[in-house]
C-alpha positions in Angstrom: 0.0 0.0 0.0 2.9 2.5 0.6 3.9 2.1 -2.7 0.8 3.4 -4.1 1.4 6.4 -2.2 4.7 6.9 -3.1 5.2 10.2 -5.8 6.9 9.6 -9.1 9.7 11.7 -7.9 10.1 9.6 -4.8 10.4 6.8 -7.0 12.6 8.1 -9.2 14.8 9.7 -6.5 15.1 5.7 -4.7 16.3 4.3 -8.3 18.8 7.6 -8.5 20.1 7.6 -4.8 19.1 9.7 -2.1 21.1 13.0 -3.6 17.4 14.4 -5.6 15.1 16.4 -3.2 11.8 15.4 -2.5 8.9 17.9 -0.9 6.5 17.0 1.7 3.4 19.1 3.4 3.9 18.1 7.4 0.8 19.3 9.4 0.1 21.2 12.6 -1.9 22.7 14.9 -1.1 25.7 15.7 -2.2 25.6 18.9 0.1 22.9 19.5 2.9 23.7 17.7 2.9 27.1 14.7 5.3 28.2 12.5 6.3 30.6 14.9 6.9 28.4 17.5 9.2 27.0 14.5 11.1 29.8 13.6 12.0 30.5 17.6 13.4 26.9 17.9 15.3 26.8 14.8 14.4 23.3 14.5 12.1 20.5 16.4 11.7 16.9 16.7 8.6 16.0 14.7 7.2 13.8 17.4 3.8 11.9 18.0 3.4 10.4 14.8 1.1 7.3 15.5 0.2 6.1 12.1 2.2 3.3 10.1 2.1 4.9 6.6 3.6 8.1 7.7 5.8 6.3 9.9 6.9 3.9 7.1 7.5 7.8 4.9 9.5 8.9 8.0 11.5 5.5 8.3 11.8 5.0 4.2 11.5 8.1 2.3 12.3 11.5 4.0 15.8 12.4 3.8 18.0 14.9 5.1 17.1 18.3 3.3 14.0 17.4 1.7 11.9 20.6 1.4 9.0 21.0 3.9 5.5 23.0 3.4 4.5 23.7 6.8 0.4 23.7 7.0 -1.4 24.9 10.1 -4.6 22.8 10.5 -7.5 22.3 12.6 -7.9 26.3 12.9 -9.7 28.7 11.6 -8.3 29.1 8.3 -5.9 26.3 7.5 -2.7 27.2 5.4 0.1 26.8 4.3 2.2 29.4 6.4 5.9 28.8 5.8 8.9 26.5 4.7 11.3 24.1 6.6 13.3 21.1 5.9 14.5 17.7 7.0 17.5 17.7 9.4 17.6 14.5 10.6 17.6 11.0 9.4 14.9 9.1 11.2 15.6 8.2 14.4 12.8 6.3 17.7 10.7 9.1 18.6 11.5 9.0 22.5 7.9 10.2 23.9 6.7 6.5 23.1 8.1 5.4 26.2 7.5 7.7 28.1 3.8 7.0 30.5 3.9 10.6 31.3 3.4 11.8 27.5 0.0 11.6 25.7 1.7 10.0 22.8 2.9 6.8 24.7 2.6 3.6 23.5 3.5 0.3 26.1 3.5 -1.8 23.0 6.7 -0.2 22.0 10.2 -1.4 22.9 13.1 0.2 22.9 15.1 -2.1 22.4 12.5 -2.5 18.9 11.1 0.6 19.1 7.8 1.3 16.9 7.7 5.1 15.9 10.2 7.3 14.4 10.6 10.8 13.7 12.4 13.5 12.2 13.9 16.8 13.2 12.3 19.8 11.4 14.3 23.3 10.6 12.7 25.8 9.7 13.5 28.4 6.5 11.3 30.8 6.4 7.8 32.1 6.9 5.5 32.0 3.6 4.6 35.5 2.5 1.2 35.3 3.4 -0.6 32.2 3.9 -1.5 29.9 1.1 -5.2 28.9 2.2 -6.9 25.5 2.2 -9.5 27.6 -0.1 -7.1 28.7 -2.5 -5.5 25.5 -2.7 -9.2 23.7 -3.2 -9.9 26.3 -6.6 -6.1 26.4 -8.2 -6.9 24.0 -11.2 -3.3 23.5 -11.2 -3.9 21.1 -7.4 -6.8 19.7 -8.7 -4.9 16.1 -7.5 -3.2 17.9 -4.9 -3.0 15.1 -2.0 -4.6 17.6 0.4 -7.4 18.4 -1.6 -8.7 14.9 -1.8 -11.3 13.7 0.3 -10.4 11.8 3.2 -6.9 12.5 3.5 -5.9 12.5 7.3 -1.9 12.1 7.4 -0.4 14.7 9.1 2.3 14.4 6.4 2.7 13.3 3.0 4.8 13.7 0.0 4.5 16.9 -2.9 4.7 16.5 -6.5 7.4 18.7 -7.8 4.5 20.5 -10.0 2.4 20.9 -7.1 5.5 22.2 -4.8 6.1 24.6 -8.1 2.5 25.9 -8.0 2.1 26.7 -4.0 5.7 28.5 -4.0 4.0 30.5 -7.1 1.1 31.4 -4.9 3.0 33.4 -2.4 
């Protein structure tokens, strides 16, 4: 099933080597966690990721300075507000074993440990924010992953065009 979800360019970039970029949208709340937040840390562990699929794209795909949409969602007017990056390889995301964090999971090992995760840098704030509602009526994202119905990952890989597009929209 991951493979179905992999891009062309992720694809490509496997049979190549790991040197070709590839571009992902990671989501937040901003209440949680917001761009700014981002840009006073420099860079943050991208923990609390509790799904297989975008575990297995944490574990098997993202590399080290692949290009990063941030998107704020679950607010008022979900967007995409700025631009980070992969600095890390993947590495056990430590809150699973910890019983005092929401994100825990006793199933986990750490000795085989289950989730994974990524440090995050940021690059820069977007312009102005790309909105979900611009995003929806671009023709251009018509197959845009976040436009779809039913999508729920909190990340997920960008199409080169569609990266091309939302940097055009700034």
């Amino acid at each position: 099933m991951l493979a179905a979800c992999r891009t062309h360019d992720q694809i490509q970039r496997k049979s190549q080597g790991a040197s070709t970029v590839t571009y992902w949208l990671m989501k937040s709340e901003p209440n949680d966690y917001s761009i700014d937040d981002l840009e006073r840390d420099g860079s943050e562990p991208w923990d609390g990721i509790r799904n297989y699929q975008a575990r297995n794209m944490i574990r098997d795909d993202m590399k080290m300075g692949d290009q990063v949409l941030f998107y704020h969602s679950s607010c008022k007017v979900p967007a995409v507000v700025g631009f980070a990056k992969i600095a890390s390889a993947a590495y056990p995301d430590p809150t699973q074993f910890d019983p005092r964090s929401s994100h825990y999971d006793p199933k986990s090992k750490e000795d085989d440990p289950r989730w994974l995760l990524v440090d995050v840098a940021f690059e820069r704030k977007a312009k102005r924010p790309i909105t979900l509602k611009e995003l929806k009526e671009h023709p251009g994202l018509a197959e845009f992953r976040l436009n779809k119905r039913g999508n729920r990952l909190s990340i997920f890989p960008v199409d080169q065009a569609h990266w091309d597009i939302i940097r055009s929209l700034e």
